[in-house]
TIZA-788751 format. One record per residue (C-alpha): residue number from 1; residue in three letters; chain; x, y, z. Coordinates in steps of 0.02 Angstrom, whole numbers, plus 50000, padded with zeros to 5 digits. Example, Ala and Ser with C-alpha at 12.3 -4.5 7.8 and 13.67 -1.06 7.14 Angstrom:
  pos  code  unit      x      y      z
    1   ALA     A  50615  49775  50390
    2   SER     A  50684  49947  50357
This chain:
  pos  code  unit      x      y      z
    1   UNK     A  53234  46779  47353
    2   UNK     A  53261  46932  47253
    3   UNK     A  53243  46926  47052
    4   UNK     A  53434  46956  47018
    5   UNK     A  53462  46811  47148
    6   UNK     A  53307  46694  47084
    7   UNK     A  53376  46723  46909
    8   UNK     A  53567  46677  46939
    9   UNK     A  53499  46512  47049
   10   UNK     A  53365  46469  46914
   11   UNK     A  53535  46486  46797
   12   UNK     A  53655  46401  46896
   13   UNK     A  53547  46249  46929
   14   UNK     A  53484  46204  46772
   15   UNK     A  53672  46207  46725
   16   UNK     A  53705  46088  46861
   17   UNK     A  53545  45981  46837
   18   UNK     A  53580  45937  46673
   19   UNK     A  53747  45848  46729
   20   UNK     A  53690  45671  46796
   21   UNK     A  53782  45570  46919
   22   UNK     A  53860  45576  47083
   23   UNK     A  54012  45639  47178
   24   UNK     A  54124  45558  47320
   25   UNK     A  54130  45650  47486
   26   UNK     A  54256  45666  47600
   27   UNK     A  54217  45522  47691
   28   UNK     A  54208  45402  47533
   29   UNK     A  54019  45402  47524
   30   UNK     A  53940  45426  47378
   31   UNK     A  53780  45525  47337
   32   UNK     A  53683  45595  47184
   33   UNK     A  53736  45790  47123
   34   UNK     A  53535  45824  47115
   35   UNK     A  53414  45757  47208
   36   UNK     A  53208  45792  47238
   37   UNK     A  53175  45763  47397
   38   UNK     A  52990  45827  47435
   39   UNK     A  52884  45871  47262
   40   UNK     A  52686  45906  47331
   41   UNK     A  52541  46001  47254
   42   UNK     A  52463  46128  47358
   43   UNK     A  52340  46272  47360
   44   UNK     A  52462  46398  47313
   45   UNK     A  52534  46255  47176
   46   UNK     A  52653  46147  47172
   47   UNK     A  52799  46163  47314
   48   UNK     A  52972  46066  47278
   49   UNK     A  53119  46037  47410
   50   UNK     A  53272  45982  47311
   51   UNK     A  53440  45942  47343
   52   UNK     A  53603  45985  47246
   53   UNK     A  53798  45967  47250
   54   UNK     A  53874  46156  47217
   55   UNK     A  54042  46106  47154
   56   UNK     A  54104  46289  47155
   57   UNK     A  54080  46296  47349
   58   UNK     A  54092  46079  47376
   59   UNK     A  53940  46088  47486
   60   UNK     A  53760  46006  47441
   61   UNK     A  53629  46150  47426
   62   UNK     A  53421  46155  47477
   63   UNK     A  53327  46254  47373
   64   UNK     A  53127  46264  47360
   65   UNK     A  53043  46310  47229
   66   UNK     A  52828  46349  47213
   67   UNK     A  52798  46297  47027
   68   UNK     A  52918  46383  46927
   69   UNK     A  52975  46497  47048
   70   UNK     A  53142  46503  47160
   71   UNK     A  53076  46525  47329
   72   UNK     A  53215  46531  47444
   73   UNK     A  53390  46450  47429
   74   UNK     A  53491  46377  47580
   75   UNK     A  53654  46459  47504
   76   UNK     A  53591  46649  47546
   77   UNK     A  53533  46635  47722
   78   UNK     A  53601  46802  47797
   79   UNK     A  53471  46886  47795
   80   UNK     A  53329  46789  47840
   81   UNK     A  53473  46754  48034
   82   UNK     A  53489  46954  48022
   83   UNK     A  53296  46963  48029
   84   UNK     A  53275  46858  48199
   85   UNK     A  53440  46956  48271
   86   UNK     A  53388  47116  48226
   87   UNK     A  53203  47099  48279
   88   UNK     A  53258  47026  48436
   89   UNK     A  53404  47146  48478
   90   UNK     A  53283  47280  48489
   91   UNK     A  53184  47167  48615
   92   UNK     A  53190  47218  48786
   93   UNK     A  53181  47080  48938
   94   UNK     A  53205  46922  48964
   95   UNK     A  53072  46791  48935
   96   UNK     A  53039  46835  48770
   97   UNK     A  52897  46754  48673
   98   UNK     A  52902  46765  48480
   99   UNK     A  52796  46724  48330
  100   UNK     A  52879  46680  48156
  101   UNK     A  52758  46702  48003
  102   UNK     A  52834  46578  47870
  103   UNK     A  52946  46434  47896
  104   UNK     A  53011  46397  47769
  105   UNK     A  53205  46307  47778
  106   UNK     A  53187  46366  47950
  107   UNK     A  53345  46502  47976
  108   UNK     A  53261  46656  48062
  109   UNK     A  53172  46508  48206
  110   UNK     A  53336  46422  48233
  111   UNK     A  53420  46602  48239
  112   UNK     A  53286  46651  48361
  113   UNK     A  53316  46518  48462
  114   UNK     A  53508  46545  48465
  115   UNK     A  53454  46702  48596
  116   UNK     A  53468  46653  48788
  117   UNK     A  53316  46764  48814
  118   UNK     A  53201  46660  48691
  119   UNK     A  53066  46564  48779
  120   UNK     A  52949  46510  48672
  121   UNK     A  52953  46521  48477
  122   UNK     A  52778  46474  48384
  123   UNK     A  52795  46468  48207
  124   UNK     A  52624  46476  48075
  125   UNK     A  52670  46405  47905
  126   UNK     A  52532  46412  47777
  127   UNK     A  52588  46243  47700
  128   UNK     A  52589  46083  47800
  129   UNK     A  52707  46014  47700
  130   UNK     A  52846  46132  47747
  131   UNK     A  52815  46085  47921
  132   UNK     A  52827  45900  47873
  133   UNK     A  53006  45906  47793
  134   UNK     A  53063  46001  47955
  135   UNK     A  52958  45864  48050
  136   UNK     A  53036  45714  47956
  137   UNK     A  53210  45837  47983
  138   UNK     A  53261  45824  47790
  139   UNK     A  53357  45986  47809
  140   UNK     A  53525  45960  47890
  141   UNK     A  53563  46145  47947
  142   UNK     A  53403  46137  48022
  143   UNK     A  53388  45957  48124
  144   UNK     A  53304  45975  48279
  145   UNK     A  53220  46117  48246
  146   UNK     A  53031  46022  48271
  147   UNK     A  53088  45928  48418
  148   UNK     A  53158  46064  48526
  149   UNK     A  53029  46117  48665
  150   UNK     A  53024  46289  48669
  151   UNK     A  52931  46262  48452
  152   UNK     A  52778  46248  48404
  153   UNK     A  52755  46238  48235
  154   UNK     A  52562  46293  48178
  155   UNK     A  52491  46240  48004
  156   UNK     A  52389  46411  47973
  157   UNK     A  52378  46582  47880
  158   UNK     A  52481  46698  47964
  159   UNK     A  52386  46844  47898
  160   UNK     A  52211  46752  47922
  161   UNK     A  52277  46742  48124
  162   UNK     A  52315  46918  48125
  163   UNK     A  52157  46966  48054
  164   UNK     A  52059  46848  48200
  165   UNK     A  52171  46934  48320
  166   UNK     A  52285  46789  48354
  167   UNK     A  52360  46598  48309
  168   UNK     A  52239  46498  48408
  169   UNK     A  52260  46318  48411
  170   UNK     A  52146  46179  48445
  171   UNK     A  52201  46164  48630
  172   UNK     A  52204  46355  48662
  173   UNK     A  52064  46458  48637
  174   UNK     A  52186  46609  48690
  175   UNK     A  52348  46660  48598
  176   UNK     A  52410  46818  48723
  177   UNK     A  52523  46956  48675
  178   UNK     A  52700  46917  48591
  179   UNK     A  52870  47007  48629
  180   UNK     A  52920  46993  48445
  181   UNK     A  52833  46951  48271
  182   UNK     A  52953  46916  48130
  183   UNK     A  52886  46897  47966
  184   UNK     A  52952  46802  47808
  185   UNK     A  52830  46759  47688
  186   UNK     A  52797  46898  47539
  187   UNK     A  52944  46967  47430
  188   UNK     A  52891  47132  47502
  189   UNK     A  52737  47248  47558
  190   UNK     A  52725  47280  47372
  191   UNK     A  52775  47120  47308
  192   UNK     A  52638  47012  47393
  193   UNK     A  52634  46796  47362
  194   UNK     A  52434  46820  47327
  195   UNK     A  52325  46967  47351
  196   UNK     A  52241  46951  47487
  197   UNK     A  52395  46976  47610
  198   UNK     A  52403  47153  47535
  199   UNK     A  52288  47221  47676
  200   UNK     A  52398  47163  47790
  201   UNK     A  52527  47301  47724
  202   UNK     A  52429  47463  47777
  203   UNK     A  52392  47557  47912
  204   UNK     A  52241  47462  47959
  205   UNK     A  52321  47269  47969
  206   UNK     A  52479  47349  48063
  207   UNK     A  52366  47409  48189
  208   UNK     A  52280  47228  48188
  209   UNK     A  52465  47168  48211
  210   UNK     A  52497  47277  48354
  211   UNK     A  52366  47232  48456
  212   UNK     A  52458  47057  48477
  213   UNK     A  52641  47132  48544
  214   UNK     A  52658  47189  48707
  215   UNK     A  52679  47370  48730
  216   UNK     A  52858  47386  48683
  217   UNK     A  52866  47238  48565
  218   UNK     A  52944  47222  48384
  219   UNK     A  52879  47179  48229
  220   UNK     A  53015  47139  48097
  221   UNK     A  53000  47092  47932
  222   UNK     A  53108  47049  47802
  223   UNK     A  53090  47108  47628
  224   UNK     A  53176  47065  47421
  225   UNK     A  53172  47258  47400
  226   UNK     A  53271  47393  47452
  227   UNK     A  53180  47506  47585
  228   UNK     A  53018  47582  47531
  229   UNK     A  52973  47753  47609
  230   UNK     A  52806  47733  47560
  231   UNK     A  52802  47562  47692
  232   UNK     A  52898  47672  47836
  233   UNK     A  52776  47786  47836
  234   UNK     A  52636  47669  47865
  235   UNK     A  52723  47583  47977
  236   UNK     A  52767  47747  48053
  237   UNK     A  52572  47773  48094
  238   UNK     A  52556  47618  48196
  239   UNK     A  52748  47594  48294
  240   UNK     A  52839  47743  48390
  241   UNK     A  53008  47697  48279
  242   UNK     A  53035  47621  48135
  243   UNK     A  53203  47584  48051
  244   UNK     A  53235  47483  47881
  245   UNK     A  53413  47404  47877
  246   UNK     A  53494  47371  47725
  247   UNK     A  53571  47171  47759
  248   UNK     A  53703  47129  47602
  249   UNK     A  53780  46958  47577
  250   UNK     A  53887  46894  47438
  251   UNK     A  53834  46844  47274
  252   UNK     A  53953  46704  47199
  253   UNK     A  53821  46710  47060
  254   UNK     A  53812  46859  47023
  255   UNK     A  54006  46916  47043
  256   UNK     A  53936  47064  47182
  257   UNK     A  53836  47074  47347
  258   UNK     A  53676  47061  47351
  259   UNK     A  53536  47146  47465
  260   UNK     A  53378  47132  47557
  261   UNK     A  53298  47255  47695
  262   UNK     A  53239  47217  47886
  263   UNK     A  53124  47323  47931
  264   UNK     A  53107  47343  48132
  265   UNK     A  52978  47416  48216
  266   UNK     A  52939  47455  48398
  267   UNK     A  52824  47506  48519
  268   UNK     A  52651  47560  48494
  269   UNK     A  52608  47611  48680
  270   UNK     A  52460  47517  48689
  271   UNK     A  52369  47617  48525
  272   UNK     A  52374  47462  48424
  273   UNK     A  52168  47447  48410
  274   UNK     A  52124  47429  48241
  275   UNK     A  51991  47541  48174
């Protein structure tokens, strides 16, 4: 989630928490305007799933937070879909397999699942605890999403599997190559959630990345900031094209739209050995 966005949420909902009580839906049911529905410490600190009642749009609203810290909000989802359709749009086949580095509410799997040509979808989420409340199916827009065959949902580093050269499990001691790796977990290459996935960013981990697609597979990746040059060139070392698209979605917050950047990249003709 981007500052401007964080900032507006963080703003909104403490406006909104501070109002205690409960609202009657439409079918006469009554439920609380804010509620806390996972709150667990972890490595990275402590990780909160919460529920609240957004009377400007009448619809209850997921939002996660990691301390103090608006992770990701259930009410701007566009471009976390756009980053599963545009990474797999530039897919060619049928029988595609795909990776997804970060879970979180879940959007970009369920989007990639939403294509015909999707076989299998493993997902690595650092925190076991996101893949609990997806497991226990405590998001509604989500439900399912654990159960449905074609999942797997890994508790692991995404960029610690990348650096072993692939997501092993305990009942594979292969991974193979992918058709697509989409990637959701740091605000951007420059913006990383803790240092050490920095290395991941250059020409070096790209190349370590590579060497997990098939020839003509995509790596996408979605990202709080607008398209850095800087990152298209690196990227530009490893993939034979590159292409950052700008993906905006309105801001009730804010009054305007908001943006983030999808950054597709294809094909690395079998030169993906890192060095």
């Amino acid at each position: 989630m981007s500052a401007a966005v964080s900032a507006a949420v963080s703003a909104g909902t403490a406006e909104r928490a501070s109002r205690v009580g409960s609202r009657r839906a439409e079918d006469g049911t009554i439920s609380r305007l804010f509620e806390e529905l996972a709150n667990e410490d972890t490595p990275m600190g402590t990780i909160t799933l919460r529920r609240r009642f957004e009377p400007s749009r009448r619809i209850d609203v997921f939002e996660v937070k990691l301390d103090d810290e608006f992770l990701m909000s259930s009410l701007f989802t566009v471009a976390e879909i756009e980053l599963a359709r545009l990474g797999l749009a530039a897919c060619s086949g049928d029988d595609l397999r795909v990776a997804v580095g970060g879970l979180g509410l879940g959007y970009t799997a369920q989007a990639a699942l939403e294509d015909d040509r999707v076989r299998a979808v493993r997902v690595i989420e650092a925190l076991g605890e996101v893949v609990s409340w997806h497991e226990r199916d405590l998001l509604p827009d989500t439900v399912g999403l654990a159960a449905d065959p074609r999942v797997e949902l890994v508790t692991g580093d995404f960029f610690a599997g990348v650096e072993a050269g692939g997501f092993r499990t305990a009942g594979s001691d292969t991974d193979g190559r992918y058709d697509a790796i989409l990637l959701d977990i740091d605000h951007s290459p420059q913006h990383v959630l803790h240092p050490g996935h920095a290395a991941f960013y250059t020409v070096a981990g790209l190349r370590r990345l590579a060497t997990m697609l098939q020839p003509d597979g995509v790596f996408a990746l979605w990202s709080n900031d607008p398209p850095d040059t800087d990152f298209l060139d690196v990227a530009g070392e490893v993939f034979d094209d590159v292409v950052a698209h700008e993906v905006t979605f309105p801001n009730f917050y804010l009054g305007a739209d908001s943006a983030n950047t999808v950054y597709v990249a294809r094909g690395h003709g079998g030169t993906g050995a890192a060095s």
